[in-house]
C-alpha positions, 0 to 999 in steps of 0.5 A, a space after each residue: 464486513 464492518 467499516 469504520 471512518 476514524 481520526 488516528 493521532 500520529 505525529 503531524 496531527 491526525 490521519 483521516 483513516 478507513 478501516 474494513 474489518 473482514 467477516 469472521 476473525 481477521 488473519 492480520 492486517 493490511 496497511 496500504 498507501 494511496 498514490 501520489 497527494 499532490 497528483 489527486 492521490 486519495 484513499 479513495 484511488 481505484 487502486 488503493 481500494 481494490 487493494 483492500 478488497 483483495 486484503 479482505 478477501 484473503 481475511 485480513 483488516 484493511 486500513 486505507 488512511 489519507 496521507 498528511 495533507 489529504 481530505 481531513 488528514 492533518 499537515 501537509 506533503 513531506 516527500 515521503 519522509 513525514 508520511 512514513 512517520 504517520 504510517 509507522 505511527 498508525 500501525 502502531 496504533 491499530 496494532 495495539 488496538 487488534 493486537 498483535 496481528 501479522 502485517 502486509 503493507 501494500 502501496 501504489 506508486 508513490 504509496 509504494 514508496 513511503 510502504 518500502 520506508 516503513 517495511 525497513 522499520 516494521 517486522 512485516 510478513 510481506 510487502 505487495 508494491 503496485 505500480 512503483 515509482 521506482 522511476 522517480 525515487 529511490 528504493 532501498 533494500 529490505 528484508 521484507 518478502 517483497 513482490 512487485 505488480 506493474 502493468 506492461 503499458 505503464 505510461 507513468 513508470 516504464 515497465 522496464 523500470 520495474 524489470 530492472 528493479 526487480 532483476 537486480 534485487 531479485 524480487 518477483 515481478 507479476 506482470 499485468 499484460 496491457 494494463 497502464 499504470 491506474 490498470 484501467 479494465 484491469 482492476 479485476 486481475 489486479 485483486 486477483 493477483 494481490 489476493 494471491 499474494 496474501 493467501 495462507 
């Protein structure tokens, strides 16, 4: 596996951005978006990582990028809005440096948010949306294949909330039985069921 820490130009300035690239050659590429950067959201989160870890498991580049505002990344919050923008412009950016490669977007809880933005603007394969903040914004439609992981004891996002969401756009919901919303001993399941996902 190759790493690469990277500087990416998007609109507000740069996105401080991680990049693993999978042994032997990439099946397409991941994008995927940290929690919350006001609430210590970084691409560091346990979440976002094992993410990725799945992502490269399943021979796909995983790109982890600090939201505007975090670490070295430029600007500051924008409520999802401007961080939709700099993640439409970063994938851009990889793609035309991989090529044209298929594309996942994966997102935790507000990460989820701004992926379910982007899906409506990039022709995705498939969109992985873990512990979504459906809750505390409002997520539109798609057309994107669509699965959503919660944990039943999410303290954060009411897993009802989730099974509403999913029942009434009729999306699959992968339940992670007693895992809270940072799943918390339960990162191993969640890699599993991601990998599962993102599998030819």
């Amino acid at each position: 596996m190759k790493r690469h820490k990277l500087r990416i130009k998007v609109p507000v300035g740069y996105l401080e951005t991680v990049i693993e690239e999978p042994d032997g050659a990439p099946r397409g590429l991941a994008l995927i978006a940290h929690p919350h950067p006001l609430k210590g959201g970084s691409l560091d989160n346990k979440v976002a990582w094992t993410l990725a870890r799945a992502a490269l498991a399943c021979g796909l580049i995983a790109v982890r990028p600090n939201f505007r505002g975090v670490g070295a990344s430029s600007g500051s919050f924008d409520h999802g809005i401007g961080e939709t923008e700099d993640l439409l412009a970063l994938a851009a950016s990889v793609a035309g440096h991989y090529g044209p490669l298929p594309l996942t977007l994966m997102g935790f809880s507000f990460g989820a948010y701004v992926q379910h933005r982007v899906a409506r603007e990039l022709p995705a394969e498939r969109l992985i949306l873990v512990g979504a903040a459906v809750s505390l914004y409002e997520f539109a439609a798609n057309d994107i294949p669509t699965t959503l992981i919660h944990g039943t004891e999410d303290e954060v996002i009411p897993f009802a909330a989730a099974r509403d969401y999913a029942h009434q756009h009729a999306i699959p919901l992968i339940e992670i039985e007693g895992a809270g919303h940072f799943f918390h001993g339960k990162l191993r399941e969640l890699q599993n069921q991601a990998e599962s996902l993102c599998r030819p």
